[in-house]
C-alpha positions in Angstrom: 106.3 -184.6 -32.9 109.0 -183.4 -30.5 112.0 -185.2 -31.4 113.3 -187.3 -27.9 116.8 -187.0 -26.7 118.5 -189.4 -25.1 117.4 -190.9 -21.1 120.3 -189.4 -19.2 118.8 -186.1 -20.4 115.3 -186.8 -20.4 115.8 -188.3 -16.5 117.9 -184.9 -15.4 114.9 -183.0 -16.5 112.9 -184.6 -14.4 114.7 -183.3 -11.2 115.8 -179.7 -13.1 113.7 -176.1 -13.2 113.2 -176.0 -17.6 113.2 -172.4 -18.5 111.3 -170.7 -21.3 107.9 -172.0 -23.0 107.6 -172.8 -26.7 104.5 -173.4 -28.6 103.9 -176.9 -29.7 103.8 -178.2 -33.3 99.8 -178.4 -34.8 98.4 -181.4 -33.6 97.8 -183.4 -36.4 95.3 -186.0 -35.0 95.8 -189.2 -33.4 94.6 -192.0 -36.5 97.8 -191.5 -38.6 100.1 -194.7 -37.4 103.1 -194.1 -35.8 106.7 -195.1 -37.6 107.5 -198.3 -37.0 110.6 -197.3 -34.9 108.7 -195.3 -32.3 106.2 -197.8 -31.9 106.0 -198.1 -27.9 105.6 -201.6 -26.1 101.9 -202.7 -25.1 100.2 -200.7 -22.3 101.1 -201.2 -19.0 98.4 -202.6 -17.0 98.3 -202.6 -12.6 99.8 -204.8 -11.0 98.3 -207.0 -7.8 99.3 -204.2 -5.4 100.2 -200.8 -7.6 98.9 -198.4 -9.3 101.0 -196.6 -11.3 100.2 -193.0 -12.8 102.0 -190.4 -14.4 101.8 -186.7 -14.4 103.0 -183.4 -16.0 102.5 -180.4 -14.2 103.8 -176.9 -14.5 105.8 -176.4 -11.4 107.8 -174.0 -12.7 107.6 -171.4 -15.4 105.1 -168.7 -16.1 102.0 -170.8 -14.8 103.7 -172.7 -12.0 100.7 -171.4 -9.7 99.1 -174.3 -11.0 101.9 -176.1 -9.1 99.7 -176.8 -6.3 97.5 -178.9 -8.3 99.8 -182.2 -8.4 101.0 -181.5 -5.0 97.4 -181.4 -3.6 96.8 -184.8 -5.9 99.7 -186.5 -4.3 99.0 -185.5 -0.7 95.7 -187.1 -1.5 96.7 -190.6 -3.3 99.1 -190.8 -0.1 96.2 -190.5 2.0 93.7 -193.0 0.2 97.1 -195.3 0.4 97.6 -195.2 4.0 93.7 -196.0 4.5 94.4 -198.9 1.8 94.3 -198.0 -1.2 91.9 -198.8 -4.2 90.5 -202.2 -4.0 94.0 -203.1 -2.7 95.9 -201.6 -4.6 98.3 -198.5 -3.7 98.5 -195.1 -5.8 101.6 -194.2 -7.4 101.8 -190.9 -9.0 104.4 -189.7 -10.7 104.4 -185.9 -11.4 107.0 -184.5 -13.2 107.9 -180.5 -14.2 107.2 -179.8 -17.8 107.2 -175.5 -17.3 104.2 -175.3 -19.2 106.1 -175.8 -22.3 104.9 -178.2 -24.7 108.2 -179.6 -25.8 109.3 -180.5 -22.4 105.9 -181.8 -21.5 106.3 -184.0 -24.9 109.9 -185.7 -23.3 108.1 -186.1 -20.2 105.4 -188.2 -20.8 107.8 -189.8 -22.8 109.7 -191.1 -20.1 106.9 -191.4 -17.8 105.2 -194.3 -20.6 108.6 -195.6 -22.2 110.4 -196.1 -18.7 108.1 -195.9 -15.8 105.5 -197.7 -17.6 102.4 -196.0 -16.3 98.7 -196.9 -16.5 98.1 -193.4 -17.7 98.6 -189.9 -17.5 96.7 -188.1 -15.1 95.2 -184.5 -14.7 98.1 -183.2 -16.9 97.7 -179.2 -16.9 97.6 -176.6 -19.3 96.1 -176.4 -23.0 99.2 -176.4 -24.9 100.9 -179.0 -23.2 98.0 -181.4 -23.7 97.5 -180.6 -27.2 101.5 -181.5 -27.9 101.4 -185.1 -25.6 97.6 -185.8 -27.0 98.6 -187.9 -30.6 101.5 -189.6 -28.8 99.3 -191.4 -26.4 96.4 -192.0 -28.4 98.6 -193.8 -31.1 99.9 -196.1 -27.9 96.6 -196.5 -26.1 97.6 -194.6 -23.3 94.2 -192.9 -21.3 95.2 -188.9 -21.2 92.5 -188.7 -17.7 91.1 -185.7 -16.6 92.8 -183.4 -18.2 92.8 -180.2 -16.7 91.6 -177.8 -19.6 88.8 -176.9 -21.0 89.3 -176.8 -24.3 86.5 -178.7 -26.2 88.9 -180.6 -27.9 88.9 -183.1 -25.3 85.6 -183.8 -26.0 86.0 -185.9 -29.2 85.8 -189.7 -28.8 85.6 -190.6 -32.1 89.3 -189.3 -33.3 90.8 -189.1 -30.2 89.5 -192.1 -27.7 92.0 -192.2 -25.1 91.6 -188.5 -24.0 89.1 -187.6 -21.7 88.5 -183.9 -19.9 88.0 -182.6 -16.9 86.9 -179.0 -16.7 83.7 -177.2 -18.0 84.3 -176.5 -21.7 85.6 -172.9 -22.3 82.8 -172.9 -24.7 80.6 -173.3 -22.2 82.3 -170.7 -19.9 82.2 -168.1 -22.9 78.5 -169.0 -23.8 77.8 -168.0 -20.2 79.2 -164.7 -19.5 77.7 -163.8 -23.3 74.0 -164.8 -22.0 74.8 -162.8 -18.7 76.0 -159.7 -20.3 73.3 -159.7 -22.8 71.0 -160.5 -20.0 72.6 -157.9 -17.3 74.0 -154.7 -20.5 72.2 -155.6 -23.4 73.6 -152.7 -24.9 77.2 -153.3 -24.2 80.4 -152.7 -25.7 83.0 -155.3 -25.1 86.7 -155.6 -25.1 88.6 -159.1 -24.7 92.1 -159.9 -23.6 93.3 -163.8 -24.1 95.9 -165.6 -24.3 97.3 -166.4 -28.0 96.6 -170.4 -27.6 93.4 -172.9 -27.9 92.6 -172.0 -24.4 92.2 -168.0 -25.0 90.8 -168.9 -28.5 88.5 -171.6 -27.7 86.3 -169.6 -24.8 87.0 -166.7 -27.0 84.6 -168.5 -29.7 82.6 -169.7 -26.6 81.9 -166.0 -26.1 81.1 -164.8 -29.9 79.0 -168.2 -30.2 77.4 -166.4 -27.4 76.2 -163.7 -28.5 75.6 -164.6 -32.0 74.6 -162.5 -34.5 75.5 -159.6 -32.5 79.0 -160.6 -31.9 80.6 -158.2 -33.9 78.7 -154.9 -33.0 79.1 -156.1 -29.3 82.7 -156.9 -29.3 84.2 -153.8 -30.1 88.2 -154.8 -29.7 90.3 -157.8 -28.7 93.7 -157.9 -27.9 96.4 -161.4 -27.3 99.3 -161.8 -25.4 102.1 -164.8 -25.2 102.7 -166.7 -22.2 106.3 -165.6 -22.5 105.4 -161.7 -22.4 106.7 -159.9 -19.4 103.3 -158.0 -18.5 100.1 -157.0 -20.5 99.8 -153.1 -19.4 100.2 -152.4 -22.9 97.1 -154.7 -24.5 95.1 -152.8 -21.7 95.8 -149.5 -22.2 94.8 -150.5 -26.1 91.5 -151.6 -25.1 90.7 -149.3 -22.6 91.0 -146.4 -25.6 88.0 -148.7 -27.2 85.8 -147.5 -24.3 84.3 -150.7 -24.2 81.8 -150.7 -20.6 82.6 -154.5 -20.7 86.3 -156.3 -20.4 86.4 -159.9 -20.3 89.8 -161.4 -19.3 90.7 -164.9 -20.7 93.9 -165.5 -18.5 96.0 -168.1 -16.8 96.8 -167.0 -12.7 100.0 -164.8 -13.0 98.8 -162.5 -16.5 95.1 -162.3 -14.2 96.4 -160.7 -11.5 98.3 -158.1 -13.4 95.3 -157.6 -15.6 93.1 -157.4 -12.3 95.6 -155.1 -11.0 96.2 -152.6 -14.4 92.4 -152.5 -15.3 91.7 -151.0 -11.7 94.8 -148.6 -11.8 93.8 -147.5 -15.2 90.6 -146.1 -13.4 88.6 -148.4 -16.4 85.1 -148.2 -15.0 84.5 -151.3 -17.0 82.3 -154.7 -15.6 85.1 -156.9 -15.5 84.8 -160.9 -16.2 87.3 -163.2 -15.6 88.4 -166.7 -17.0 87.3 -169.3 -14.4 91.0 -170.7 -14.5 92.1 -167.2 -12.7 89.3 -167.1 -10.0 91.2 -168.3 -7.2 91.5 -165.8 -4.5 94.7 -167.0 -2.5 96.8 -167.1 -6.5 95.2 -164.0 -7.8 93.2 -161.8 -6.0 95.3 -161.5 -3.1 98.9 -160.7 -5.5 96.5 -158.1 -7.4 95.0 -156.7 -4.4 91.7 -157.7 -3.3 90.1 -154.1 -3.2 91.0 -153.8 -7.1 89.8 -157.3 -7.5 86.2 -156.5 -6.2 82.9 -156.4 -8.8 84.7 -159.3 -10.9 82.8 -161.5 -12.2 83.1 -165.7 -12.9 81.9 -168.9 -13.3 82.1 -171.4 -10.9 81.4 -175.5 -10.1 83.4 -176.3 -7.3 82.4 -175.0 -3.8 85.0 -171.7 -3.0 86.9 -172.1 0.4 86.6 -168.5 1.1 82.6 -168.6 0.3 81.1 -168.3 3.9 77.8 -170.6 2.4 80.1 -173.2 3.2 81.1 -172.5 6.9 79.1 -175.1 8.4 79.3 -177.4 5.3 80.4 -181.2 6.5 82.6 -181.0 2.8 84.5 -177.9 3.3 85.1 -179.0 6.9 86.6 -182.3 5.8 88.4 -180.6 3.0 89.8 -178.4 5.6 90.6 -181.3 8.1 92.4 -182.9 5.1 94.6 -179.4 4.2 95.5 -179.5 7.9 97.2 -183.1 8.2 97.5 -183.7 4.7 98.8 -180.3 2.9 99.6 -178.4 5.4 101.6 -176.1 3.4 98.7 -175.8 0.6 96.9 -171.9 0.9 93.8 -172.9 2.1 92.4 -169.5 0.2 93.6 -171.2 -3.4 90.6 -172.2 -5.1 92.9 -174.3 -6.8 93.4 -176.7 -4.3 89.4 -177.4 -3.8 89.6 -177.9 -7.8 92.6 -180.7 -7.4 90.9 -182.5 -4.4 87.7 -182.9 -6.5 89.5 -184.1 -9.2 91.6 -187.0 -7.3 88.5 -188.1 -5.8 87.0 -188.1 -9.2 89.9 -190.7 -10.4 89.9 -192.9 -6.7 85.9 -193.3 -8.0 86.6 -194.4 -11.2 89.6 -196.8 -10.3 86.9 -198.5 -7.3 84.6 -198.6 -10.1 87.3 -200.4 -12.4 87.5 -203.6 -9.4 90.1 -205.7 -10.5 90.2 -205.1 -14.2 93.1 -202.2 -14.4 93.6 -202.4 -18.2 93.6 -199.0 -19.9 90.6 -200.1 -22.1 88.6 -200.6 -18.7 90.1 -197.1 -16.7 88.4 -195.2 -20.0 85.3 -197.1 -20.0 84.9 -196.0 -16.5 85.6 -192.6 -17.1 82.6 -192.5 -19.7 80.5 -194.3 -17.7 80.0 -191.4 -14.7 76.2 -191.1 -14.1 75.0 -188.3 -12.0 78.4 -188.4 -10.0 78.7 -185.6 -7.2 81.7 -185.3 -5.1 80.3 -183.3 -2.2 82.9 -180.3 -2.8 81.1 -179.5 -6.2 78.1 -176.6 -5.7 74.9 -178.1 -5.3 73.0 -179.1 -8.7 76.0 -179.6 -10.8 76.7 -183.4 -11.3 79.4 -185.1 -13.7 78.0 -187.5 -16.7 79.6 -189.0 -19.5 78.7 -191.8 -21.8 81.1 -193.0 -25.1 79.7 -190.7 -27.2 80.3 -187.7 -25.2 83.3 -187.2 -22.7 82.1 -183.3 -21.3 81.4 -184.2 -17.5 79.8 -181.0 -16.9 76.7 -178.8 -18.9 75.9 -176.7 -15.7 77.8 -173.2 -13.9 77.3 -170.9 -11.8 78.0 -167.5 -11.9 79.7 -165.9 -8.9 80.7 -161.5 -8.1 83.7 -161.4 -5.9 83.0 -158.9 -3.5 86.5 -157.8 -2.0 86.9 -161.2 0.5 84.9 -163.9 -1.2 82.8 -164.8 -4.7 79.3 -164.1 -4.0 76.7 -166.3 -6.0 75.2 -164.3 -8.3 72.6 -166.8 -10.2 71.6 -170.8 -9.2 73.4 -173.1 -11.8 71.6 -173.2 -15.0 72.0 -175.7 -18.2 69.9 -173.2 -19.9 72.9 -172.4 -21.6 73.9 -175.7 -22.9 77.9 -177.8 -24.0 
């Protein structure tokens, strides 16, 4: 574990821009007991008229277009205040800056359980991050909600009881685009670019699990790259000389866009599939050009603002509504922020659900208790359900072709390809 430095420092980084990323220490799982001297004080509970809820969130550093998420979340908790809260009591978020480095995000949720004393820590983004905070809260009883990854590590309520996901598996996500390429280029040659942590690996393995036994004929090269790296021309230019007729690109928003942008310049007549997490046309398709962006292909759950199914849809228009008073500096074009609306509204049902019982042990037994649960910006016939013995919410996407202004449904949502 991160070692902690004194408050003064931890509470200036709370306000301050933290530069650079390192990788976190392995996570060594959450049963081993914590020293006696860093054991934390009980966990906090609500009180009669607050809710209090802490946050990490990459505002700034090489995935701060994930920014928008917390400031989409907060925008909405101040809404559901105004209207009176959750079963009278008012949301307090508190979302700090943690870069996307896992040591800062470590000293964060530090401060946000030791001083603030928060219920939990909500929707906190980004693979590596998680992964660093995940032991620490576990050992205190703290729920990790929602987390917003899909690594399939956050499906394990045996060893780790206190986290809980949010987002499709990347297994899943791999699994698809396998099925669909061997469905769609049975023949294929494919070339992977992904990011050198548990979120590139794990959809990485979704992908070979995919495929199977034909994984290694079919995947012909792969190639990594660090969060820290400048650009990724290089890894393309490698895997273009594979001539591979497939590329799938396992990315966070900034390194999709360039490779978006340096697959078309490269004239690679390649199908091109992209990592769900860099789908968003406002953060990436726009910044690589949406003419270069056109034939990609994805997954999606949540209903796309810049999908014209939705025009008329009585969702989108109130999503839109609440973008308008609400966010009004939010891109309405970033998928991202239809993601983080669907989300809060996932938590404000699961805190109604808690009534008066606020405890942490109550907040997770809600979160495994969803049962066909449909906020109406998700696409039709995908639901969320957990129980205790499984914390995925979802077993169904859909993919989607982005067709130069929006992402065109390609196929209905299918569980044939199952969690």
């Amino acid at each position: 574990m991160v070692r902690s430095v004194s408050w003064w420092l931890a509470a200036w980084m709370a306000v301050s821009v933290g530069s650079g990323c390192s990788k976190s220490e392995p996570d060594k799982g959450a049963r081993a007991p914590a020293a006696a001297a860093d054991q934390a004080a009980p966990p906090a509970e609500a009180t009669a008229g607050e809710i209090r809820l802490g946050q990490v969130m990459p505002y700034s550093g090489p995935a701060s277009a994930y920014g928008t998420i917390g400031k989409l979340e907060s925008a909405y908790f101040a809404m559901i205040n105004r209207k009176g809260g959750v079963n009278g009591r008012k949301i307090n978020l508190i979302s700090l800056d943690d870069s996307y480095s896992p040591p800062k995000a470590v000293e964060q949720v530090r401060r946000l359980v030791e001083q603030d004393k928060v219920l939990a820590i909500f929707n906190p983004v980004g693979t590596p991050s998680n992964t660093a905070i995940r032991k620490y809260l576990n050992d205190r009883s703290v729920p990790q909600i929602f987390v917003s990854t899909g690594a399939s590590k956050w499906n394990d309520p045996t060893n780790f009881p206190w986290t809980i996901g949010f987002n499709p598996s990347y297994r899943l996500e791999g699994r698809t685009y396998a099925e669909h390429i061997l469905r769609t280029q049975p023949n294929a040659k494919v070339a992977v670019l992904y990011q050198a942590d548990d979120f590139g690996k794990d959809l990485l393995a979704g992908l070979k699990e995919g495929f199977g036994d034909k994984a290694a004929s079919t995947i012909v090269a792969e190639a990594t790259y660090e969060v820290t790296d400048p650009t990724i021309d290089s890894q393309l230019v490698s895997l273009k000389a594979s001539k591979a007729d497939v590329v799938v690109l396992i990315t966070t928003p900034k390194f999709g866009a360039q490779a978006v942008r340096k697959t078309y310049d490269l004239g690679w007549k390649a199908t091109r599939y992209i990592a769900n997490v860099s789908a968003s046309v406002g953060s990436v398709m726009v910044p690589a050009g949406v003419d270069k962006a056109k034939g990609l292909i994805t997954v999606e759950y949540v209903k796309d603002p810049t999908d014209p199914r939705w025009a008329d849809d009585p969702a989108m228009k109130e999503w839109y509504a609440f973008m308008k008073s609400e966010y009004p500096s939010g891109d309405t074009k970033d998928g991202l922020n239809a993601f983080a609306y669907v989300v809060a509204q996932t938590l404000v049902h699961v805190l109604t659900q808690c009534g008066d019982d606020l405890s942490a042990k109550n907040l997770m037994k809600q979160a495994a208790s969803l049962k066909d649960f449909a906020p109406p910006m998700l696409l039709p016939g995908i639901e969320m359900n957990t129980s205790d013995s499984d914390f995925a919410l979802f077993d169904r996407l859909e993919l989607a072709r982005f067709d130069g202004t929006t992402w065109a449904q390609i196929d209905a949502p299918t569980a044939a390809v199952s969690r």
